[in-house]
C-alpha positions as CSV (number, residue, x, y, z in Angstrom):
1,X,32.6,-13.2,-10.4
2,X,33.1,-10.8,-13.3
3,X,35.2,-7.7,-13.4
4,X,35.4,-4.7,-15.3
5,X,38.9,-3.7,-16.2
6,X,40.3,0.0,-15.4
7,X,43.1,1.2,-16.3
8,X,44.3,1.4,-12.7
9,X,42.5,-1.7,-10.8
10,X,39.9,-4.3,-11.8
11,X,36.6,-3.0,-9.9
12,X,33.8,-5.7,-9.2
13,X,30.7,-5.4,-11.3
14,X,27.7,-4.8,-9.1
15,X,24.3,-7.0,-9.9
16,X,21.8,-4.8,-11.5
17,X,18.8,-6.1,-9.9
18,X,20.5,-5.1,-6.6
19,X,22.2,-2.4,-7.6
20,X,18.6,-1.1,-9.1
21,X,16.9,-2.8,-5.9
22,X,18.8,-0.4,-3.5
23,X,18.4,2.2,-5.7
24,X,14.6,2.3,-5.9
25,X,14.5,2.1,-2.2
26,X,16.7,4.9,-1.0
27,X,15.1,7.1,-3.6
28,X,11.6,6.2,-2.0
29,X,13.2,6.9,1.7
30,X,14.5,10.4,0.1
31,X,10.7,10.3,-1.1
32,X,9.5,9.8,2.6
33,X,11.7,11.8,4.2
34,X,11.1,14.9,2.3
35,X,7.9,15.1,1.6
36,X,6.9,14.5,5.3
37,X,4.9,11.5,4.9
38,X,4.1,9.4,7.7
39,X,2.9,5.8,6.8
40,X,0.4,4.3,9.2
41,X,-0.8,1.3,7.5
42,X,0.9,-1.6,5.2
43,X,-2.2,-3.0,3.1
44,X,-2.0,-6.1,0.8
45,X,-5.1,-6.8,-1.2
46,X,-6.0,-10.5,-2.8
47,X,-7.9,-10.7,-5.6
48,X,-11.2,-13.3,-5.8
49,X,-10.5,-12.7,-9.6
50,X,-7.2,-11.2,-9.8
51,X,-5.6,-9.2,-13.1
52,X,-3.0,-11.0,-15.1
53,X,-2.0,-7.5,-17.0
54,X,-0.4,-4.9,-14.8
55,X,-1.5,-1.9,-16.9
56,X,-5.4,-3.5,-16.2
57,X,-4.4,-3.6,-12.7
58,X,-3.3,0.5,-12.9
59,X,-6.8,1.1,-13.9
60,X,-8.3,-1.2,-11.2
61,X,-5.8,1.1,-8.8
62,X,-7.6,3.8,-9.4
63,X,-10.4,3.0,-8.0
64,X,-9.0,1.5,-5.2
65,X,-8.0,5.0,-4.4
66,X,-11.1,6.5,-5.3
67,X,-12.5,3.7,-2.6
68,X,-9.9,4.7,0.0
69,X,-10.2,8.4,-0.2
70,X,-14.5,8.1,0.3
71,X,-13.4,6.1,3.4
72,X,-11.6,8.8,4.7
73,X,-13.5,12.1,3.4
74,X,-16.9,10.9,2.5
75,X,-19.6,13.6,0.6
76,X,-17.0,14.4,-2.2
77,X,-14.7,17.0,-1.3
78,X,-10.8,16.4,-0.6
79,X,-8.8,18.4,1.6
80,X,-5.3,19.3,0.2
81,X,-3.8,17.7,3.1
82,X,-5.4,14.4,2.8
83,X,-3.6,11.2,3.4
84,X,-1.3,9.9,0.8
85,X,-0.9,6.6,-0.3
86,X,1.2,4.3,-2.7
87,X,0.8,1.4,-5.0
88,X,3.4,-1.5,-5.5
89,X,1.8,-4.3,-7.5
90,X,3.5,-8.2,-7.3
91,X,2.7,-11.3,-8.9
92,X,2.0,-14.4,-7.7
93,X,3.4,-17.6,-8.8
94,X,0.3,-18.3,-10.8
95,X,0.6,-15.0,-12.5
96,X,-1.8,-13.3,-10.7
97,X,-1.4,-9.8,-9.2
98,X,-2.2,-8.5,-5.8
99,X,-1.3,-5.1,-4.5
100,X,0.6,-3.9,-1.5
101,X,-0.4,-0.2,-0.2
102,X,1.3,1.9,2.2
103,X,-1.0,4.4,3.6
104,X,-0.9,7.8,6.1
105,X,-3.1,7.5,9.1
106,X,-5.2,10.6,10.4
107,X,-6.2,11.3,13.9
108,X,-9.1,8.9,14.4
109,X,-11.7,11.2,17.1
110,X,-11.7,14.1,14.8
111,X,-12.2,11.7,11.5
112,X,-15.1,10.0,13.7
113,X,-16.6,13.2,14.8
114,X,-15.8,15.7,11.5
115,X,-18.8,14.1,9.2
116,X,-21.4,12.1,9.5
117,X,-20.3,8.5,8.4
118,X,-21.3,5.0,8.3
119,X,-18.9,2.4,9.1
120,X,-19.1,-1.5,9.3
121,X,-17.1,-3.3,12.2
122,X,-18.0,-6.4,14.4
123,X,-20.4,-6.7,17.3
124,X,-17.3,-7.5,19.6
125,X,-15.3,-4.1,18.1
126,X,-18.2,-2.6,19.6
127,X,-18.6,-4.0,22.4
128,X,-14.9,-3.2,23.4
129,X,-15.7,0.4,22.3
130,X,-18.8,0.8,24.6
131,X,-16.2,-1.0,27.6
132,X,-13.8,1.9,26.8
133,X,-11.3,-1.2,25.9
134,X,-10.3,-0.1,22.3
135,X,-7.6,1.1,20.4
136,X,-9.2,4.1,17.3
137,X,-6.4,2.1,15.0
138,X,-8.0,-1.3,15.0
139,X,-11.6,0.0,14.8
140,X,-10.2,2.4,11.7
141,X,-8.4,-0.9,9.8
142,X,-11.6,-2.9,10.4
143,X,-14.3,-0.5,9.2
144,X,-11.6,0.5,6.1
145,X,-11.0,-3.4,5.9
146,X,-14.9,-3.7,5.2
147,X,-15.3,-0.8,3.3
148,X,-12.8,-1.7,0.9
149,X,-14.7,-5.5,0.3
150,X,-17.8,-3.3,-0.1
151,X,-16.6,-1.2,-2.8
152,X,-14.3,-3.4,-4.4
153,X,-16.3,-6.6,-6.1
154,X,-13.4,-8.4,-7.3
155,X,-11.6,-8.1,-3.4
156,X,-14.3,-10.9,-1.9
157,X,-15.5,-11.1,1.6
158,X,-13.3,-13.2,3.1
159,X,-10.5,-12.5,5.8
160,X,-7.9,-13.3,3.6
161,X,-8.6,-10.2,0.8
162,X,-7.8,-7.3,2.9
163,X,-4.6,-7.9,5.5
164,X,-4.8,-4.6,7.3
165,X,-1.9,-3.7,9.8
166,X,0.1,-1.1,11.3
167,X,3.2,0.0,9.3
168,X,6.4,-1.2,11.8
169,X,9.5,-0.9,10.2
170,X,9.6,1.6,7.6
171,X,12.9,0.5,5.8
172,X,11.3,-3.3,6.2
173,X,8.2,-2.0,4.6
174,X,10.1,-0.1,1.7
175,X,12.3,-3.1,1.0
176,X,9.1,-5.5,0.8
177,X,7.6,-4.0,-1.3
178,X,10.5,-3.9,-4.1
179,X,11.0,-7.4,-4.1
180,X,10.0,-7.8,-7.4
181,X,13.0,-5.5,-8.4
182,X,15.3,-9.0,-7.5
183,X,13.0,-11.1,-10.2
184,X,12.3,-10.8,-13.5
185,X,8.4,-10.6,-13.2
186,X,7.9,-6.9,-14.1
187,X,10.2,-4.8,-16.5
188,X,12.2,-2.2,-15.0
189,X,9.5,-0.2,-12.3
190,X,6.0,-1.8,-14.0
191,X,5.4,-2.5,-9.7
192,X,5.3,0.8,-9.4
193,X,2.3,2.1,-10.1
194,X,3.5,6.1,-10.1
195,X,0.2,7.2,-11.7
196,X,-2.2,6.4,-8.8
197,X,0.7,6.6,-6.2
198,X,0.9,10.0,-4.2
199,X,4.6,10.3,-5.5
């Protein structure tokens, strides 16, 4: 263990990654808590043919968003309340990237019923919709879930590129997704990607 020497008391020198780690995340919570956001959904997106380069993967985010926001408000227009949502890239032990999103909800009969829409989901979602035996969450994951392969060619169509689910744990969430802060496979916050983020 290394110390550095005061003039009064040795103190113990703190790991940077940690030290950086903990920082990142409370200033994301301070984030959260004062900007009154409230994160539905934790996304992670897998790549059929995934970036290598993080700043090619900004540009791919971009989209992404672009992709997200049509979900949500289709015909163009934004409101300036719409749902906010943030970017955290990682990298795979190949080298590969894949994303994780955190993303605010919004009440599910009024989105249905504001605009006309189209939406993709299973013949058994809707069957449990026509038995009144639904929940508006799973049938909004599964239609974004779809609409996200749709729109995004290099996401794939299988079950394993979009992994759709509620949020939980918000500190768990916040902490996941600065992992990479403990490694050395970005430099300083490249998995952060603040210009597509609602930060």
């Amino acid at each position: 263990m290394k110390y550095d020497l005061s003039h009064s008391h040795p103190t113990k020198r703190k790991n940077i990654s940690v030290s950086r780690s903990q920082t990142t995340e409370q200033w994301l919570q301070d984030k959260i808590d004062t900007n009154d956001i409230r994160f539905r959904y934790f996304i992670t997106l897998s790549f059929n043919k995934a970036q290598t380069q993080v700043i090619n993967q900004y540009l791919d985010n971009r989209h992404i968003k672009r992709v997200i926001l049509d979900f949500f408000y289709p015909n163009g227009k934004k409101p300036s309340n719409r749902v906010r949502v943030w970017f955290f890239v990682e990298r795979h032990i190949t080298g590969h990237l894949h994303l994780h999103l955190l993303l605010e909800g919004v009440d599910g009969l009024k989105w249905m019923s504001s605009n006309n829409r189209k939406i993709t989901i299973s013949k058994e979602t809707l069957f449990n919709i026509v038995a009144r035996d639904f929940c508006m969450d799973d049938v909004i994951t599964e239609a974004l879930a779809n609409h996200l392969k749709t729109h995004i060619r290099r996401l794939g169509k299988g079950k394993q590129s979009v992994d759709m689910r509620r949020f939980g744990d918000i500190q768990k969430r916040v902490h996941y997704v600065n992992k990479s802060l403990n490694t050395y496979d970005f430099n300083n916050w490249e998995h952060i990607d603040f210009e597509n983020s609602d930060l």
